[in-house]
DRENDO-995919 format. One line per 3 residues: for each residue z, x, y of N, C-alpha, C, CB. Coordinates in steps of 0.05 Angstrom, whole numbers, plus 32768, in hexadecimal, padded with zeros to 4 digits. Glycine has a CB too. Layout:
BEGIN
Z:X:Y:Z:X:Y:Z:X:Y:Z:X:Y | ...
This chain:
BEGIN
81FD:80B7:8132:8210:80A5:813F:821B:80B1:8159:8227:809E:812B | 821E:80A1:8171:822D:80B0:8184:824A:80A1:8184:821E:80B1:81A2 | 8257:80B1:8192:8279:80AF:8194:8283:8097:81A7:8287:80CD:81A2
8298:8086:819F:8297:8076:81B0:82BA:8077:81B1:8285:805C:81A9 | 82CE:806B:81BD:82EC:806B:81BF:82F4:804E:81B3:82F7:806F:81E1 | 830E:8052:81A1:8315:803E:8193:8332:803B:81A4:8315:8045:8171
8344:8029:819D:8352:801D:81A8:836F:8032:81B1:8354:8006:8198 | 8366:8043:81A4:8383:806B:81A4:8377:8070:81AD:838F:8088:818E | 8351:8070:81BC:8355:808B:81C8:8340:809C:81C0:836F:8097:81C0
8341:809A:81AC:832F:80AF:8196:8311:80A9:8192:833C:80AD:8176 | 8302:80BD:818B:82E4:80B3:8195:82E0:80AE:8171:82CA:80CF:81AB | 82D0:8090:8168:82C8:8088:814F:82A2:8086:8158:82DB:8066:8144
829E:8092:8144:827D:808E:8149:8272:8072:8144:826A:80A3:8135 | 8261:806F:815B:824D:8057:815E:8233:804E:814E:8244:8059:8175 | 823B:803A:8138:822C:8043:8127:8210:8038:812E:8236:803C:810E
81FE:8044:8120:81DA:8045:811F:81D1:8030:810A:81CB:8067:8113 | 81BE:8022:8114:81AF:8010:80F6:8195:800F:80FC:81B8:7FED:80F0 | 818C:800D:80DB:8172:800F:80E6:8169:7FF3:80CE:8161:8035:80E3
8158:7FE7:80E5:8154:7FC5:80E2:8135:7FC7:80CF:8151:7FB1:8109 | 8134:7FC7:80BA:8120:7FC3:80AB:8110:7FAC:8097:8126:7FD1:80A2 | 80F6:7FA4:80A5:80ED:7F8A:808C:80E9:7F90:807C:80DB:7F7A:808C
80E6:7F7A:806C:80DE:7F84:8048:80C8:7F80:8042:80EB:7F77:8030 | 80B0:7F66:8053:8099:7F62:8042:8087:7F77:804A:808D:7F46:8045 | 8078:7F81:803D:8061:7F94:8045:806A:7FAE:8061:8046:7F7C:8051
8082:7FB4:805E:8092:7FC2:8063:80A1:7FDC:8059:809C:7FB5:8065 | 80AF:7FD5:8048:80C4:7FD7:8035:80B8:7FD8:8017:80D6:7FBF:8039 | 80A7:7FB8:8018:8097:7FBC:7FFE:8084:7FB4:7FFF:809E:7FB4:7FE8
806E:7FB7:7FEC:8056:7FB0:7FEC:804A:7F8B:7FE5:804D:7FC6:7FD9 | 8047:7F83:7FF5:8041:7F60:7FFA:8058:7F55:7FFA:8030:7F4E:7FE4 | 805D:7F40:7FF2:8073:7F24:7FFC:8081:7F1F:7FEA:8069:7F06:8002
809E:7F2D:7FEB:80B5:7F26:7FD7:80B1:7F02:7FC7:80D6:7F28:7FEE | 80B5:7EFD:7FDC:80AF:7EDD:7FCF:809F:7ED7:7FBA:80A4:7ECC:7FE0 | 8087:7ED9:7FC4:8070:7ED8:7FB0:807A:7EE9:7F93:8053:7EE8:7FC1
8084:7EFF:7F99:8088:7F09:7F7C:809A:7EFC:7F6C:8090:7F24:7F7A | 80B4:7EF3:7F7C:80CB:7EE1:7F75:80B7:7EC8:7F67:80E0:7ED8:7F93 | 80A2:7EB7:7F76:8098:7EA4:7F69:808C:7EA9:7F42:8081:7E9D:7F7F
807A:7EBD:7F46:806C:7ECC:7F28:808D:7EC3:7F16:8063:7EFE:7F2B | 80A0:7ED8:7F1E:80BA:7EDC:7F14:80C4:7EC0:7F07:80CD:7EE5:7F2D | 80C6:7EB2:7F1D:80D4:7E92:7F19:80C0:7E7C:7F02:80D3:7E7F:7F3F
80A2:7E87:7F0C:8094:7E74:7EF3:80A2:7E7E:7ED7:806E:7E7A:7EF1 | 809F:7EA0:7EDA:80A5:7EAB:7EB7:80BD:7EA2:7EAE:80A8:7ECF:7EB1 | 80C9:7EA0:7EC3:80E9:7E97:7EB5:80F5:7E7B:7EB8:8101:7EA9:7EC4
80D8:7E6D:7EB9:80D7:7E4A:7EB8:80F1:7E43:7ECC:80DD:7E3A:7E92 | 80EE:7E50:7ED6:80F0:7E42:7EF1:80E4:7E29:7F0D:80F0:7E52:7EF9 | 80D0:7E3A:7F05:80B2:7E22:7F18:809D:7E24:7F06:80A0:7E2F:7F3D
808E:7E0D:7F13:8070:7E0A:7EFA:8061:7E1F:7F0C:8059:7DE3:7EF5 | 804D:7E1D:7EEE:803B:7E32:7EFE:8029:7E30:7F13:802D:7E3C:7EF0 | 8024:7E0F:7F17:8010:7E02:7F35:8025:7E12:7F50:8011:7DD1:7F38
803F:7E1A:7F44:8049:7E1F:7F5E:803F:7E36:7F5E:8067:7E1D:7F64 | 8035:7E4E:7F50:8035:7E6C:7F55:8014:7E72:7F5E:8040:7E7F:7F37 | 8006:7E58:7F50:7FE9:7E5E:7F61:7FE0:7E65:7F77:7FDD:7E4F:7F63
7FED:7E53:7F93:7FEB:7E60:7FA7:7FFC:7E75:7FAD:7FEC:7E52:7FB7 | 8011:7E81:7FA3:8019:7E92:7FAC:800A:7EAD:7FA2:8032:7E8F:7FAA | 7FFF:7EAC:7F92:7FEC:7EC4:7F82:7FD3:7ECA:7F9A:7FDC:7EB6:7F5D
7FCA:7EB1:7FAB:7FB7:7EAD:7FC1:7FC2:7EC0:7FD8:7FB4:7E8D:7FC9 | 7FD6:7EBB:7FE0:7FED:7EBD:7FF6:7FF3:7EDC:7FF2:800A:7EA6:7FF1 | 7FF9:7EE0:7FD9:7FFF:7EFD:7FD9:7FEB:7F12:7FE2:8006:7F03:7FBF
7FD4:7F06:7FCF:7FBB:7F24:7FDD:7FBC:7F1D:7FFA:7F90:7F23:7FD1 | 7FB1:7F01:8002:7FAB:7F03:8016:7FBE:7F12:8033:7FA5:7EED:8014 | 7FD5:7F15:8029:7FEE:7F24:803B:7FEB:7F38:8035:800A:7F20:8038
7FE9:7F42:8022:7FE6:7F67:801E:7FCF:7F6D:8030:7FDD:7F75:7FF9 | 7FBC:7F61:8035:7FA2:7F65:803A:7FA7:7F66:805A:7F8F:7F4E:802E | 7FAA:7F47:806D:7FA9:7F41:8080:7FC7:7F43:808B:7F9C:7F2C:807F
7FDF:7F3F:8083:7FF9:7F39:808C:8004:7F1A:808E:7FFA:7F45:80A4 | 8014:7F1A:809F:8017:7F03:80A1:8010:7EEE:80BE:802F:7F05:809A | 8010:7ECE:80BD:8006:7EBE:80D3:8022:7EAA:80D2:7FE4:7EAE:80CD
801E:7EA5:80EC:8039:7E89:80E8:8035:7E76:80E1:8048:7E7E:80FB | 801D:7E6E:80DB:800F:7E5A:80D0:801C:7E52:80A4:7FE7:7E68:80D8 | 8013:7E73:809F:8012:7E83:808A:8032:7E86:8082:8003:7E9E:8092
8048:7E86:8096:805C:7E8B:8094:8071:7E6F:8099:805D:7EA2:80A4 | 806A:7E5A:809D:806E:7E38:809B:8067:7E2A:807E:8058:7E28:80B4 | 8052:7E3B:807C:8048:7E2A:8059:8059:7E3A:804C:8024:7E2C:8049
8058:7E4D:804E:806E:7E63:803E:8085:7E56:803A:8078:7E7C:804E | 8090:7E54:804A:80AC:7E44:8053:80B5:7E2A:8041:80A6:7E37:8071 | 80A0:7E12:8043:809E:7DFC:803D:8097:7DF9:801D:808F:7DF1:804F
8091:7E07:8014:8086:7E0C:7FFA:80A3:7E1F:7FEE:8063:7E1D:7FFD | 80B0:7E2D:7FFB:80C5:7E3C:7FEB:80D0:7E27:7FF0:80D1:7E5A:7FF1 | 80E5:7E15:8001:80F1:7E06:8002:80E8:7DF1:7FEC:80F2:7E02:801B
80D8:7DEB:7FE8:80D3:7DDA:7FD0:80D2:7DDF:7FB2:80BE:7DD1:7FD3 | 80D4:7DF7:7FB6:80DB:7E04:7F99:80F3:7E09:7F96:80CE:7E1C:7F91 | 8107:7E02:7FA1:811F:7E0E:7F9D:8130:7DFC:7F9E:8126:7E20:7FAD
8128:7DE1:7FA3:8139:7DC6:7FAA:813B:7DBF:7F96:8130:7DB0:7FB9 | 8155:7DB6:7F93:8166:7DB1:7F6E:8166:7DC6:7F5E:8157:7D9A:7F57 | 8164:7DE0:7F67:8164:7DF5:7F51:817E:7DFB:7F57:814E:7E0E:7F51
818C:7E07:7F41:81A4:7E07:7F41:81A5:7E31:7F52:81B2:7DFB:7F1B | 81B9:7E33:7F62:81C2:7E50:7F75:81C3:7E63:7F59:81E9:7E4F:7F8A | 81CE:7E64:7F43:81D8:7E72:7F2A:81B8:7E7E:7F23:81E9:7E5B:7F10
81A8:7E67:7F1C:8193:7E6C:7F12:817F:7E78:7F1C:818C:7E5C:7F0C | 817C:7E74:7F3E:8169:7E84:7F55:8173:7EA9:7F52:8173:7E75:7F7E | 818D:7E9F:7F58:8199:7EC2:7F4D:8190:7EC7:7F3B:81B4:7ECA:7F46
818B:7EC3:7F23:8189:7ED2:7F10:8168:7EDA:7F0F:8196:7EC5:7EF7 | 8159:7EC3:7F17:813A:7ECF:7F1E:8139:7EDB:7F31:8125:7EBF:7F23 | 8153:7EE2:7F48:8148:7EF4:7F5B:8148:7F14:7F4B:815C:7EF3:7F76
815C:7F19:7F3D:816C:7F32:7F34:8150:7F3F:7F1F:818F:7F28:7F1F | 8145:7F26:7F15:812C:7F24:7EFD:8112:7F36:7F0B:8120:7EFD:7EF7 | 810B:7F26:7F2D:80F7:7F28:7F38:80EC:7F45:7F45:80FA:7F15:7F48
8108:7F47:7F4D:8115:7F64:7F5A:8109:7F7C:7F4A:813B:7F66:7F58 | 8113:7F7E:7F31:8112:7F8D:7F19:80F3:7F91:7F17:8120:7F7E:7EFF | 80F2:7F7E:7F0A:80CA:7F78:7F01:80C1:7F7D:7F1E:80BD:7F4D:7EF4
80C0:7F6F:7F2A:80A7:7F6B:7F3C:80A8:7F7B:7F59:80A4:7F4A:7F42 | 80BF:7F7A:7F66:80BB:7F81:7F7D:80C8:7FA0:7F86:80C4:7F6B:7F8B | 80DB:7FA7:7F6E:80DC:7FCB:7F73:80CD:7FD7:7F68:80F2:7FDB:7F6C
80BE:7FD2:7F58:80A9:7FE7:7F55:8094:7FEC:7F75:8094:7FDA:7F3A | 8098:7FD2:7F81:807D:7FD3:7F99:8089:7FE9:7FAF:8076:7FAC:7FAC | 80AB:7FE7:7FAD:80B3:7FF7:7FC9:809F:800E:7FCF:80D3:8006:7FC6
809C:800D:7FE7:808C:8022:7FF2:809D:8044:7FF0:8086:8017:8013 | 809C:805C:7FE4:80AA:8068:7FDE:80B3:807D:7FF7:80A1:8070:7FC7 | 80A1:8073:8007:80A0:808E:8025:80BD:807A:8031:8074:808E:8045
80B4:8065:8032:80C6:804D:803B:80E3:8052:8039:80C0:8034:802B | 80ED:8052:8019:8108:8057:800B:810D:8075:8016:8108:8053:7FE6 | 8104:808A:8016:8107:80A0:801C:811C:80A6:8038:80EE:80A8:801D
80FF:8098:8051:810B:808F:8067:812C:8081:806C:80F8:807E:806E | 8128:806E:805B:8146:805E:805B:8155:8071:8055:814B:8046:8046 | 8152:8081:8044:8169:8090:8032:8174:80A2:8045:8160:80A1:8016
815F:80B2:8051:8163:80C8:8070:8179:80B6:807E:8141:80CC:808B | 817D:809E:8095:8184:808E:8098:81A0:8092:8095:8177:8080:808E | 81A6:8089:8078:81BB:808B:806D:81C9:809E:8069:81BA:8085:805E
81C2:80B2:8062:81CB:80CF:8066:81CA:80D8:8087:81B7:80E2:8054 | 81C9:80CA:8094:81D1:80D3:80B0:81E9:80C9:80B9:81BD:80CC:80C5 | 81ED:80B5:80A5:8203:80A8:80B0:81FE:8089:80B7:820B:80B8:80C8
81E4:8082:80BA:81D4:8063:80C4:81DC:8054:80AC:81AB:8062:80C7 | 81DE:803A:80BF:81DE:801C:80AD:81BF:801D:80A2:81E5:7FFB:80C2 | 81BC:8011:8090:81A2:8007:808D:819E:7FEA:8087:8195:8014:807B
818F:7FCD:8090:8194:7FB9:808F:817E:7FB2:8086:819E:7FB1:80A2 | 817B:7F9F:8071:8158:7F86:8077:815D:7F7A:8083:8148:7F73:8066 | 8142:7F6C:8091:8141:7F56:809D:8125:7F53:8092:8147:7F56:80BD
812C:7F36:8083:8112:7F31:807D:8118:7F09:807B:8107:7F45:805B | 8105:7EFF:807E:80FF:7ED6:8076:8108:7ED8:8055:80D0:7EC7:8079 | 8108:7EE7:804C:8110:7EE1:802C:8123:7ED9:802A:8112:7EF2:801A
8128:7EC7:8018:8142:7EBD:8019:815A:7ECD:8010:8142:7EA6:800B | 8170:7EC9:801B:8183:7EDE:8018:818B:7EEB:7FFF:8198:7ED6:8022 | 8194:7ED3:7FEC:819B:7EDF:7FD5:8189:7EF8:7FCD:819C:7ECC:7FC1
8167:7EF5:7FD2:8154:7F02:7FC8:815F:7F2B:7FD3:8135:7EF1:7FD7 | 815E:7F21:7FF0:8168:7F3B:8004:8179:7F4B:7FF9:8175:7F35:801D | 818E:7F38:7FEF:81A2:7F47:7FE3:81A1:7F59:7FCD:81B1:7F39:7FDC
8191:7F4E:7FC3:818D:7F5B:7FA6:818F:7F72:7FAB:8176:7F57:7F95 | 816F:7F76:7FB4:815C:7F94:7FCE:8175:7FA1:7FD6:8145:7F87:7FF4 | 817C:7F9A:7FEA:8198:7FA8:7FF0:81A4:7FB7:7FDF:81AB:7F99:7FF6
81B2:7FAB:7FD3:81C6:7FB1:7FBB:81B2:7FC9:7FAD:81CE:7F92:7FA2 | 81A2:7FC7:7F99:819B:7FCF:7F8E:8191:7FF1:7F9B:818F:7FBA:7F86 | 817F:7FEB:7FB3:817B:8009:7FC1:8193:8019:7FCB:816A:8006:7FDB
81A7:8008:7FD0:81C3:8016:7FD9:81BD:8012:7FF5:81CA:8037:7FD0 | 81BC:8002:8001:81B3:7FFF:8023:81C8:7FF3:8028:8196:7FEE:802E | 81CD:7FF1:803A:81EB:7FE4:8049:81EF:7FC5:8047:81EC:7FEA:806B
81D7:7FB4:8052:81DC:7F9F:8047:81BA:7F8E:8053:81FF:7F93:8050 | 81B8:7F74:804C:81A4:7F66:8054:81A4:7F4E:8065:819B:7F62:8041 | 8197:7F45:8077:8198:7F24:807B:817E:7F11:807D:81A7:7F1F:8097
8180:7F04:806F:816A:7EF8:8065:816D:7ED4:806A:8169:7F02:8044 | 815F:7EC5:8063:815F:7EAB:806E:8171:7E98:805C:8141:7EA1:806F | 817F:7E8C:805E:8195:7E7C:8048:818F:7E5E:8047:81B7:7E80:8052
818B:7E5B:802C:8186:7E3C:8029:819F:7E32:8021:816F:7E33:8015 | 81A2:7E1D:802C:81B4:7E05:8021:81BD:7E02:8008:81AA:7DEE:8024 | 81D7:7E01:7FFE:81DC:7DFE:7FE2:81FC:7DEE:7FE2:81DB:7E1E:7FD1
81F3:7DD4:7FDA:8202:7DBB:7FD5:820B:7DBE:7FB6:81EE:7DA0:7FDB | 821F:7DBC:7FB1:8227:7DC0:7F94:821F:7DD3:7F7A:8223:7DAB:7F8C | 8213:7DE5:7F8C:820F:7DF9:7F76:81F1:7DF8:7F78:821D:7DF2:7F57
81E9:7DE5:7F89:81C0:7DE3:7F83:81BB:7DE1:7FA6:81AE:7DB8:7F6A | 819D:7DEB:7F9F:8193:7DEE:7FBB:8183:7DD4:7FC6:8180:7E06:7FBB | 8183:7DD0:7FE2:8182:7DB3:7FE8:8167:7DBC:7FF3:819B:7DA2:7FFD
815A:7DCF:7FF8:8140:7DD5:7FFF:813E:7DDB:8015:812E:7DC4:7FFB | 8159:7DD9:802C:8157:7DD9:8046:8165:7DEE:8049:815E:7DC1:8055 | 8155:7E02:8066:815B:7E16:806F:8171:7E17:8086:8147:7E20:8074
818F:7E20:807A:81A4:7E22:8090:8192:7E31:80A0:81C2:7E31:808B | 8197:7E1D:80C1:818E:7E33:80D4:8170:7E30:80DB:8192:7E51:80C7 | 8164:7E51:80E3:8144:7E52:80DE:813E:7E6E:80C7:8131:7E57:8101
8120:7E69:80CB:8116:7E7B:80B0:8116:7E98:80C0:80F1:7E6F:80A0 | 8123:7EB0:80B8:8127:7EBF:80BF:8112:7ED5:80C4:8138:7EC0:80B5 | 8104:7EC6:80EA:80ED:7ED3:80EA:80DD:7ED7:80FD:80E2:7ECD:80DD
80CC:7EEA:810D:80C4:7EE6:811C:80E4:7EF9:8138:80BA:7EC7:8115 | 80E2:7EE3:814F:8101:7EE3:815B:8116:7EE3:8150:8107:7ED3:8168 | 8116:7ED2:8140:8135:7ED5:8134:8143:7EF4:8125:8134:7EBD:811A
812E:7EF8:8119:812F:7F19:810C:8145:7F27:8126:8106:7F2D:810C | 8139:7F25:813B:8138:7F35:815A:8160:7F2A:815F:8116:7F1F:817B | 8159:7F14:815B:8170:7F06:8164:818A:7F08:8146:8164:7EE3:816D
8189:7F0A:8132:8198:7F19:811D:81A3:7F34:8121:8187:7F1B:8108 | 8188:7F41:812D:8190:7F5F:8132:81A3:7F60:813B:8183:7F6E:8140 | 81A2:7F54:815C:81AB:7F58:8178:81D1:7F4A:8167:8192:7F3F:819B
81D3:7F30:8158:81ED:7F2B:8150:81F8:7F43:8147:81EE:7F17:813C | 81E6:7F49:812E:81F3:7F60:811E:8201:7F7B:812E:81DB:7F6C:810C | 81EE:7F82:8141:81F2:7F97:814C:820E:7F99:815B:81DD:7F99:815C
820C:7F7E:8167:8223:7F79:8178:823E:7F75:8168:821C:7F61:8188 | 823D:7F72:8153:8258:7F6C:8141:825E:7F87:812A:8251:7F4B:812D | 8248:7F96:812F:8253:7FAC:8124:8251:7FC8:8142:823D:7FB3:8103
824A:7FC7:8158:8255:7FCE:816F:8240:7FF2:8171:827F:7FCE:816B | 822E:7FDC:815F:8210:7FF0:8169:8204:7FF0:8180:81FA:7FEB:815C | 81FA:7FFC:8193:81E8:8002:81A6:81C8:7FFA:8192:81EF:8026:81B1
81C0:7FEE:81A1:81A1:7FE4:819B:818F:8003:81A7:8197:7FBF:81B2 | 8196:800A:81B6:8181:801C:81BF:8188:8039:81AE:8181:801E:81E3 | 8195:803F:819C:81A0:8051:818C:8197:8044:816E:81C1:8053:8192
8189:802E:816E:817F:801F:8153:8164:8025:8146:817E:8002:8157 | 8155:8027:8131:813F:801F:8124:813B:8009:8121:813C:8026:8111 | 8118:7FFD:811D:8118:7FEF:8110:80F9:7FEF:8107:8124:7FDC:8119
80F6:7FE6:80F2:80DD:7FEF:80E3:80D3:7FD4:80D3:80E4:800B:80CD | 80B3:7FCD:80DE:80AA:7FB2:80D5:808E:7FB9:80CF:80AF:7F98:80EC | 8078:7FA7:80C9:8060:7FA5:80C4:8053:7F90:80C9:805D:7FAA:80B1
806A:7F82:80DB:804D:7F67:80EB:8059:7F64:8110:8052:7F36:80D4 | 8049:7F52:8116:804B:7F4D:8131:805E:7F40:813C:8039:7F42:8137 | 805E:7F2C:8125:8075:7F1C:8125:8095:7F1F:8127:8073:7F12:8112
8092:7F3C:8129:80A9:7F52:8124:80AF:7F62:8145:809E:7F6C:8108 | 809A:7F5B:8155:8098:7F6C:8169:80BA:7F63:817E:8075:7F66:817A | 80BE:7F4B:8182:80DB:7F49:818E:80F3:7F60:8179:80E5:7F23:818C
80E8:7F5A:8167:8104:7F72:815A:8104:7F8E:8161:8104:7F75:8138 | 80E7:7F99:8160:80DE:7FB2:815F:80DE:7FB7:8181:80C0:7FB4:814D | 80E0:7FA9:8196:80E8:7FAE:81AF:8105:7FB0:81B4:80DE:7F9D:81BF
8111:7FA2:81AA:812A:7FA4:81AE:813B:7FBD:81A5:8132:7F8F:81A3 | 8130:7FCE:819A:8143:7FE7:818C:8132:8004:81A3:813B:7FEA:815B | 813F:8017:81A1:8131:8030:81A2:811D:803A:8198:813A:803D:819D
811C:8034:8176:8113:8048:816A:8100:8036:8155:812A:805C:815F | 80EA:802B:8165:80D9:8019:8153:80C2:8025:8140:80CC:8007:8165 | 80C2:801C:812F:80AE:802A:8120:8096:8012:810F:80C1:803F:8108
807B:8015:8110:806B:8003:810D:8065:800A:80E6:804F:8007:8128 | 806B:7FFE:80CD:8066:8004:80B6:804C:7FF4:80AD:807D:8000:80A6 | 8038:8009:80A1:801F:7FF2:8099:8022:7FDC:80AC:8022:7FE3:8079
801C:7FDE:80D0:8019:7FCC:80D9:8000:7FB8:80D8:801F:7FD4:80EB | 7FFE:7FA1:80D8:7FE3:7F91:80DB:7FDE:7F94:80F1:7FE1:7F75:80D5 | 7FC7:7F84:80F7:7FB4:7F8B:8113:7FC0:7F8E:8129:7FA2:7F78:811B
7FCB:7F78:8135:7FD8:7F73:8143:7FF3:7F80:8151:7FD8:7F62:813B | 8002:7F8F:8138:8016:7F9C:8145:800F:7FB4:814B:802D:7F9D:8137 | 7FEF:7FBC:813C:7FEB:7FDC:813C:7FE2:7FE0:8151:7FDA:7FEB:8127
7FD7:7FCD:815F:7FC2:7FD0:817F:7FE0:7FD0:818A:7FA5:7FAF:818D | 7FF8:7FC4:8183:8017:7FBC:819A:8022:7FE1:8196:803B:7F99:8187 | 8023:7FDE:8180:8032:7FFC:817F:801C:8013:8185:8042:8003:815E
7FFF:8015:8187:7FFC:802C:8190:7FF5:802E:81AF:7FEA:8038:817F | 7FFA:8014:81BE:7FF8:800F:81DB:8018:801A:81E5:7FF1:7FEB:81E2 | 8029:8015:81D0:8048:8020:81DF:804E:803C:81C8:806A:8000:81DC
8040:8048:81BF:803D:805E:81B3:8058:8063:81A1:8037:8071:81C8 | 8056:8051:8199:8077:8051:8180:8062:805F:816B:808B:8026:8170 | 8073:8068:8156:806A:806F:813A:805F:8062:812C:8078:8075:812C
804A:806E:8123:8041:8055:8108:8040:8068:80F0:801B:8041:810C | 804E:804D:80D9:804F:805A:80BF:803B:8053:80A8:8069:8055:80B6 | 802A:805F:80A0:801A:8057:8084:8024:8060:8069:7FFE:8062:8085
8034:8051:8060:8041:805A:8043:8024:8067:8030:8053:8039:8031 | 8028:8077:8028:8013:807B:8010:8005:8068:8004:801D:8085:7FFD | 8011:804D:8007:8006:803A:7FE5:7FF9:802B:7FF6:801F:8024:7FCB
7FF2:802E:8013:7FE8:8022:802D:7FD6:8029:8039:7FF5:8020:803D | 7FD0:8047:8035:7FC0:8054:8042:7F9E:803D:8049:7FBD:8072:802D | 7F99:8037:8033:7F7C:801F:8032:7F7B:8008:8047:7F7B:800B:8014
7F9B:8002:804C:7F9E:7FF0:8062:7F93:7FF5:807E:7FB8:7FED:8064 | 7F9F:8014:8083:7F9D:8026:809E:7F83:801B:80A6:7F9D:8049:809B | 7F6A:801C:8098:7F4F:8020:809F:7F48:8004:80A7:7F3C:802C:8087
7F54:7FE3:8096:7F4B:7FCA:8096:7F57:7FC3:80A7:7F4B:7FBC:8083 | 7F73:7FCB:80B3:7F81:7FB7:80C5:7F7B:7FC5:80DD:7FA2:7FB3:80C0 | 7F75:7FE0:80DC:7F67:7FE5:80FB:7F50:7FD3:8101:7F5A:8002:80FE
């Protein structure tokens, strides 16, 4: 952190964050998708809903993500969640979390964060998952906090529609740049650590970008501007296909 002057006088340090996604990032394939498996077991959704996402999942571990890929995504979670009651999504998030998606964390990943934290750094997600989901992640690793995409909820049930936009791409970039500014961070004193392209406005905007299991596209961006690239261990197989 560097020192900055508070309203006496006195120098309060400026705090550091480091802006991190979650899908194929953080963890291994698409929170969602695992949340879906989760939501069939706990009769939540039928199972025609988890078919394609069982498709969707390899194929992201494999390739990453497309915006094409990331619209059906979209439109298909929004439809699973319309008339489900907020109480009940929580409780398959807390379910999904557990089972499905901390075991995948990448462990080089959590390590990193933890350094971070012990320096004194915020640590944040930013991921399209829907928030409640983020939170969990958060909470649970001890990370500072998350922001994630928020759906609509009319009386206790979700109306399927996304306050806002789906938290992604620019907007990520543009979350940061709020956050930063309301907690009275310097961006160029920041991290941020992603694994797609789609991420590249965020990962310019900070100092200290770092490329994780990048797909094609960001790995040709980040080794043309010679940022770091990270291959978690459980990734290494990727290194060879996404070059």
């Amino acid at each position: 952190m560097t020192p900055s002057k508070n309203s006496t006088g006195r120098s309060v340090p400026t705090p550091v964050i480091a802006f991190v996604d979650v899908d194929n990032t953080l963890v291994k394939g698409a929170s969602i998708y695992m949340f879906a498996i989760e939501a069939w077991k706990s009769g939540f959704i039928k199972w025609h809903h988890v078919i394609p996402a069982l498709f969707q999942q390899r194929y992201f571990i494999r390739k990453g993500e497309t915006s094409k890929r990331i619209t059906s995504t979209r439109e298909r979670a929004q439809a699973l969640v319309a008339g489900h009651s907020e109480a009940d999504f929580n409780q398959v998030a807390e379910i999904a979390w557990r089972r499905s998606i901390a075991p995948k964390v990448f462990d080089d990943m959590l390590v990193r964060l933890q350094e971070h934290l012990s320096h004194g750094d915020q640590v944040w997600l930013l991921t399209a998952s829907p928030q409640a989901l983020a939170s969990v992640m958060a909470r649970d690793l001890r990370l500072t906090g998350a922001i994630g995409t928020t759906v609509e909820v009319v009386d206790g049930a979700f109306t399927g529609n996304i306050e806002g936009e789906m938290l992604h791409g620019p907007k990520k970039a543009e979350a940061a740049t709020e956050l930063a500014d309301r907690l009275g961070a310097k961006l160029e004193d920041c991290y941020a650590y992603s694994d797609s392209a789609a991420d590249i406005p965020l990962l310019e905007l900070v100092g200290h970008p770092s490329a994780v299991n990048p797909d094609a596209e960001l790995l040709a961006h980040a080794e043309q501007r010679h940022w770091p690239i990270i291959w978690p261990d459980q990734t290494k197989k990727n290194k060879r296909r996404r070059s």
